[in-house]
C-alpha positions in Angstrom: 9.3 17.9 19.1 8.4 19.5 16.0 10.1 20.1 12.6 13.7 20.8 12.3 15.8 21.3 9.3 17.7 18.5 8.3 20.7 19.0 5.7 20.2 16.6 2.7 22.9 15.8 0.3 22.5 14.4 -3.0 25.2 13.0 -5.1 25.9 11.2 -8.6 23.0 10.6 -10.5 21.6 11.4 -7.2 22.3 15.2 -7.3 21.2 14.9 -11.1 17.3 13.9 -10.5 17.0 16.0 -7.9 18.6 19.5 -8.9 20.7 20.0 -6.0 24.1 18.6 -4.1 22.6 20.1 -0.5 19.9 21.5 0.9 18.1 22.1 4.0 14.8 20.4 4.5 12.5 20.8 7.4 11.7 17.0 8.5 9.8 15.8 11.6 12.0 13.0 13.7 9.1 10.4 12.8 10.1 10.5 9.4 12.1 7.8 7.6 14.5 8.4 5.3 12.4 6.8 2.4 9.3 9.1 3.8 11.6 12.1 2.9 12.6 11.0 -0.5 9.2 10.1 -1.5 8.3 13.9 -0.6 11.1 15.1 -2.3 11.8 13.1 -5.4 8.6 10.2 -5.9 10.2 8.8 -9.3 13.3 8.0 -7.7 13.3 4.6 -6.4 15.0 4.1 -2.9 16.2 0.5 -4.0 18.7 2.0 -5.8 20.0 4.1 -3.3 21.8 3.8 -0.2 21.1 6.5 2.9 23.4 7.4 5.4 22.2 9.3 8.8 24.3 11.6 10.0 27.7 10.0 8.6 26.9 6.2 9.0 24.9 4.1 6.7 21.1 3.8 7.9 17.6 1.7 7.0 14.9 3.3 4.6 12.5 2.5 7.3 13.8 3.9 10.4 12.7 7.6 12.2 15.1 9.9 11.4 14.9 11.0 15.1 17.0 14.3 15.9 19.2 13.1 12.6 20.6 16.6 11.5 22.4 15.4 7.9 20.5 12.9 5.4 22.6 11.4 2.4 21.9 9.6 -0.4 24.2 8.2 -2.5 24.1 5.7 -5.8 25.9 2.8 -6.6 29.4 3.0 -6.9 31.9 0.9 -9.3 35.9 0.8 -8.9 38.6 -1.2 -9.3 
């Protein structure tokens, strides 16, 4: 399987560092979410950050796989 196009969204801060709210990368399914950040965005410092793969919260470290929506979002407060 070869690249596909994998619809990142960005939000907070998030969106902030990395000049957009969505986009469409092209991402290989052996690439890990923190693979895909480092490529994109190398200052910004996964720790911070949670992922979620397509719609439920996922590891840095795991393959993508046929994934077809990355997000990453900051740290929330609320009350």
């Amino acid at each position: 399987m070869g690249r596909m196009p994998v619809k990142l969204l960005a939000f907070a801060q998030t969106r902030d560092a990395l000049g957009f709210h969505e986009r469409f990368i092209d991402c290989a399914p052996g690439e890990t979410p923190r693979s895909i950040l480092a490529r994109l965005a190398p200052a910004l410092d996964p720790a911070a950050l949670r992922v979620a793969v397509d719609g439920e919260y996922g590891d840095w470290d795991a393959p993508i796989g046929a994934a077809t929506e990355l997000a990453l979002i900051p740290p929330v407060s609320g009350g």
